[in-house]
N, C-alpha and C positions, 0 to 999 in steps of 0.2 A: 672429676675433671671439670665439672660445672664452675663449681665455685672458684677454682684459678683461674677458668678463663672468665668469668666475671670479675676478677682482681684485675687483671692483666688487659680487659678489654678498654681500659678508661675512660667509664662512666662515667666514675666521678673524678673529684677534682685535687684527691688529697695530698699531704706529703708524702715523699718518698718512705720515711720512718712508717705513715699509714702504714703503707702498702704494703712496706716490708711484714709490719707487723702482721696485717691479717693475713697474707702468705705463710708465715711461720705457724698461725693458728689454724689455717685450713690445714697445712702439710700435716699438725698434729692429730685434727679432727680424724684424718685418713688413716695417718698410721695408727689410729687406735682400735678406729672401726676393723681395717684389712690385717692387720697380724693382732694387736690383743682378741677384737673380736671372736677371730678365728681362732684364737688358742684355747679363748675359757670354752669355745662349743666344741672344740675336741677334748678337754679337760671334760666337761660335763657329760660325756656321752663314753665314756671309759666307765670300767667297769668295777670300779674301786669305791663303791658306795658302801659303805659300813653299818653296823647297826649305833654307832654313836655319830654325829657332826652332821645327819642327815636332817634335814627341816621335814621330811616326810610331802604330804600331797600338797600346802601351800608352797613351799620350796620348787615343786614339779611345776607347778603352776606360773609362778610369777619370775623364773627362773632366767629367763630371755630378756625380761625386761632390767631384770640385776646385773645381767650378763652385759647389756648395750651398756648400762649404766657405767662400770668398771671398766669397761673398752674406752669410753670417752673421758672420763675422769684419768685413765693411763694414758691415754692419746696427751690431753693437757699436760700432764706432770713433764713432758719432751723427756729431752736428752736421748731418743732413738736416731741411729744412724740413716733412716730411712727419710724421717722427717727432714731431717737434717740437707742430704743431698737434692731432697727436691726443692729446699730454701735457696741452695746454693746456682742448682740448674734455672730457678724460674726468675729468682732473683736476679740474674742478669737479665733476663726476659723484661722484666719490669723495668729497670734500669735503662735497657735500648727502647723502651713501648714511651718512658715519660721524656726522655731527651728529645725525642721527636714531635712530641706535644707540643714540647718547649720551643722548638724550633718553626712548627705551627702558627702559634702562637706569637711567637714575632714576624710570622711574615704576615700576618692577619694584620697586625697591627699598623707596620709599616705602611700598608696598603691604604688603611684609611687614611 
């Protein structure tokens, strides 16, 4: 939630295309972390370990960290419906947060 409301808070100063963009890559970062995430650590904790495709004790070991890995790398690849709606929900967020800037912005102006 951080990082949308740091998109959304208008720090900075960028295009809308920015905005939309890192919106679409936050929403991905999430959906990857909260549902891929959580699927390979319930996939890895099943009980379907075999005696062949196993890595054995480095595999246990460094396991979590391949796991995030894959989460975020699937988070990027998009096309989840999840991402998606929170583009569509926040993305008008952004759209009413920068018209008002705009609007700011020229009464600033006017002023001087």
């Amino acid at each position: 939630m951080l990082a949308i409301d740091s998109i959304t808070s208008g720090a900075g100063r960028e295009s809308q295309e920015g905005k939309a963009g890192q919106l679409a890559e936050t929403a991905n970062m999430i959906a990857g972390q909260l549902f891929y995430g959580t699927l390979l650590k319930q996939l890895r904790s099943s009980e379907l370990k075999g005696e062949y495709g196993h890595g054995g004790r480095g595999e246990e070991v460094f396991q979590a960290q391949l796991d995030e890995l894959l989460a975020i790398r699937a988070g990027e690849a998009g096309g989840n419906g999840f991402a998606e709606s929170v583009v569509k929900r926040y993305g008008r967020r952004v759209e009413a947060l920068e018209a008002y800037e705009r609007k700011q912005q020229a009464t600033e102006v006017r002023q001087w």
